[in-house]
C-alpha positions in Angstrom: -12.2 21.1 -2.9 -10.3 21.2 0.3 -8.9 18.0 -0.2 -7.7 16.5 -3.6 -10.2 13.6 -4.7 -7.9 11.4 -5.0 -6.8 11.7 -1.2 -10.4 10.8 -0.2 -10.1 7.4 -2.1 -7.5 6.9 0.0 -9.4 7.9 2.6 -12.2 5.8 2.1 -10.1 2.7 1.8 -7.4 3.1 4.5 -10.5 3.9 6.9 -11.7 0.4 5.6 -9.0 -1.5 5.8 -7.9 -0.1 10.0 -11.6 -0.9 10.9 -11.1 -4.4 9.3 -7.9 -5.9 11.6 -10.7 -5.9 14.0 -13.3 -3.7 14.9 -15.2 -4.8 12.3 -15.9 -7.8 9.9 -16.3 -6.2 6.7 -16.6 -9.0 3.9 -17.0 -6.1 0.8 -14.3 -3.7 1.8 -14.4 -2.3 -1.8 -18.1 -1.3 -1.5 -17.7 0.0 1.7 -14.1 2.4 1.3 -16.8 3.9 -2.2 -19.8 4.6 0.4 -17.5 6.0 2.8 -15.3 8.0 -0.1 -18.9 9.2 -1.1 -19.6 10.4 2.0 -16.5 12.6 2.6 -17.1 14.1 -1.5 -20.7 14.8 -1.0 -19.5 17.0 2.5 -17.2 18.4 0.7 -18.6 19.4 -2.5 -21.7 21.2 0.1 -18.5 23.1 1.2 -17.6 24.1 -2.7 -21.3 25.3 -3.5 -21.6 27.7 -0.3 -18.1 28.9 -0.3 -19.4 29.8 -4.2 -23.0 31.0 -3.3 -21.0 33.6 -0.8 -19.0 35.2 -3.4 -22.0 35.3 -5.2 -23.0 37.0 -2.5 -20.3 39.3 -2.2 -21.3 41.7 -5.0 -24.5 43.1 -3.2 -21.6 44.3 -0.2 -18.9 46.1 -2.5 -20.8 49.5 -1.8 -20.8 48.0 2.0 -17.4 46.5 2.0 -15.6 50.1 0.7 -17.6 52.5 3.3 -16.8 50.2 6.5 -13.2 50.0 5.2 -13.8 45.5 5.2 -11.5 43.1 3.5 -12.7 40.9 1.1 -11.5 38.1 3.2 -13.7 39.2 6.5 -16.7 40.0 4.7 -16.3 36.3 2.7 -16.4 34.8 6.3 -19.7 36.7 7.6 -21.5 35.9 4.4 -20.5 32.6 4.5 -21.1 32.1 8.6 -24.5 33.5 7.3 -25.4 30.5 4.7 -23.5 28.3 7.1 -26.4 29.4 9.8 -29.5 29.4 8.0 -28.6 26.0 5.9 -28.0 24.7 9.7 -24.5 23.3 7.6 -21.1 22.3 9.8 -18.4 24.2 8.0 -15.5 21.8 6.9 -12.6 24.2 6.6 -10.2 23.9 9.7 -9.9 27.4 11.5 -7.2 26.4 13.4 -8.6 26.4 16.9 -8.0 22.7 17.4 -4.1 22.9 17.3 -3.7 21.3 14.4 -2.7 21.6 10.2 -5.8 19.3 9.0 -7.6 21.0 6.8 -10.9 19.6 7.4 -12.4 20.9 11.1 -13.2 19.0 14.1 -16.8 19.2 14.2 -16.8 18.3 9.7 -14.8 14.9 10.7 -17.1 13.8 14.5 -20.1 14.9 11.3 -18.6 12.7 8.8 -17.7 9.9 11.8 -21.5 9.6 12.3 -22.9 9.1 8.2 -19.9 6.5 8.2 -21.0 4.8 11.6 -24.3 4.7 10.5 -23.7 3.6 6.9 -22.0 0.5 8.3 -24.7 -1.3 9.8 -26.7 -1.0 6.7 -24.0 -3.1 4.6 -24.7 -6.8 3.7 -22.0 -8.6 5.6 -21.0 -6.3 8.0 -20.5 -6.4 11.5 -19.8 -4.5 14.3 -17.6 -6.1 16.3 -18.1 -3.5 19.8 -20.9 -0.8 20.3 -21.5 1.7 18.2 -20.4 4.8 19.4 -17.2 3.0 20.1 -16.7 2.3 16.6 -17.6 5.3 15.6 -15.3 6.5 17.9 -12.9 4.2 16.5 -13.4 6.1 13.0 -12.7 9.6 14.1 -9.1 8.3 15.6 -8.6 6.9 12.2 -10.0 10.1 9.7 -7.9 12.3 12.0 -4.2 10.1 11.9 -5.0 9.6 8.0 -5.9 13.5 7.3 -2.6 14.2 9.2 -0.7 12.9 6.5 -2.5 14.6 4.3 -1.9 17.9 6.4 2.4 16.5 7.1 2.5 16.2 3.1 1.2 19.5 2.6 3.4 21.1 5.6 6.7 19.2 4.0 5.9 20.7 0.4 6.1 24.4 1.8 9.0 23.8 3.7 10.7 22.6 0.3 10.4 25.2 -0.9 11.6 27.8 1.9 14.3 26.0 1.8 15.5 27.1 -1.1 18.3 29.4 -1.9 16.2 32.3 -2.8 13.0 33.3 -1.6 9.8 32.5 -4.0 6.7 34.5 -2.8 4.2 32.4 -1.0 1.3 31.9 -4.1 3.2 33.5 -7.2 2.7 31.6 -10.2 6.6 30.1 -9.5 5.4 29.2 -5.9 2.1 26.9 -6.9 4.1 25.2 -9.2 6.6 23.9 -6.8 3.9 23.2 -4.1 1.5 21.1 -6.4 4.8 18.9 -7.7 6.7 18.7 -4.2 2.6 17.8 -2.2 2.3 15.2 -5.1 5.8 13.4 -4.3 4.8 13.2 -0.9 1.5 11.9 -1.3 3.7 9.2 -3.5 4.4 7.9 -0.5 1.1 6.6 0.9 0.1 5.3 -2.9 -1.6 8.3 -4.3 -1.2 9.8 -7.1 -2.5 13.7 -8.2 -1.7 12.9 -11.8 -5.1 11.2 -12.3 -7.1 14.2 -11.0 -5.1 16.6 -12.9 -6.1 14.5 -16.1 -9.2 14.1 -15.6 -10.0 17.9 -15.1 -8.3 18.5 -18.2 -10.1 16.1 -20.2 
């Protein structure tokens, strides 16, 4: 998943919490930050099963692939631009063309702005404080600042470990292992905590 589970709880409720100083009255914050988490998970695990679906895919083009001299990389992307097309699916991983680290790309979080805006309505004691597409609005500002952090904690973990004094091959064995544990120290810092996904995936 593009972004660790345990991230998008945060998500969820940090989203939850900056919409209740004002925009909105949200009287059960707790059942709203789980729709909203849900929301971002169910986007994101569409993302898992076509990015898996294309290298399905990409057996039928090794013949293709080797003739037309074609990376593996390149060919991933037309295959998957291809299912992206015909399932009419916004593709969530960032390409870069927007300036910025987050990993998630502009037109997956103004997608995932909308199911949230429109989700909130439909919430017993809930209220919307200005219009809607104002507090919608209001949730993009928010999804972007918070998955900058995300994106800052990810950014500071590499730069660890260039910074030390001898050079570790970007993703050797050596390399993941110092990301993973210097990303979860600085996710510390916002209250969350990687150990619990690891443990659950090796339960």
């Amino acid at each position: 998943m593009l972004i660790p589970t345990p991230f998008i709880t945060y998500m969820g409720k940090e989203v939850v919490k900056r919409l209740a100083k004002g925009t909105c009255v949200i009287k059960q914050q707790e059942r709203v930050a789980l729709d909203f988490e849900a929301i971002v998970l169910d986007e994101l695990s569409l993302e898992d099963e076509i990015n898996a679906e294309a290298r399905a895919l990409l057996g039928q083009y090794s013949e293709y692939m080797r003739h037309q001299n074609i990376s593996y990389h390149e060919m991933f992307s037309r295959v998957k631009r291809k299912i992206l097309a015909e399932r009419k699916v916004v593709s969530a991983a960032a390409d870069g063309r927007s300036g910025r680290n987050m990993k998630l790309s502009r037109d997956k979080v103004l997608e995932i702005s909308h199911k949230m805006a429109a989700r909130l309505p439909r919430i017993p004691g809930t209220r919307l404080n200005q219009g809607w597409n104002d507090t919608r609005l209001e949730i993009q500002r928010h999804l972007t600042d918070i998955l900058m952090l995300e994106a800052k904690s990810d950014r500071l973990a590499k730069e660890k470990i260039t910074s030390q004094k001898r050079e570790i091959p970007e993703g050797s064995e050596e390399w993941q292992v110092l990301h993973r544990n210097y990303y979860e120290d600085e996710l510390k810092k916002y209250g969350v905590f990687l150990q619990r996904e690891t443990q659950g995936e090796t339960v």
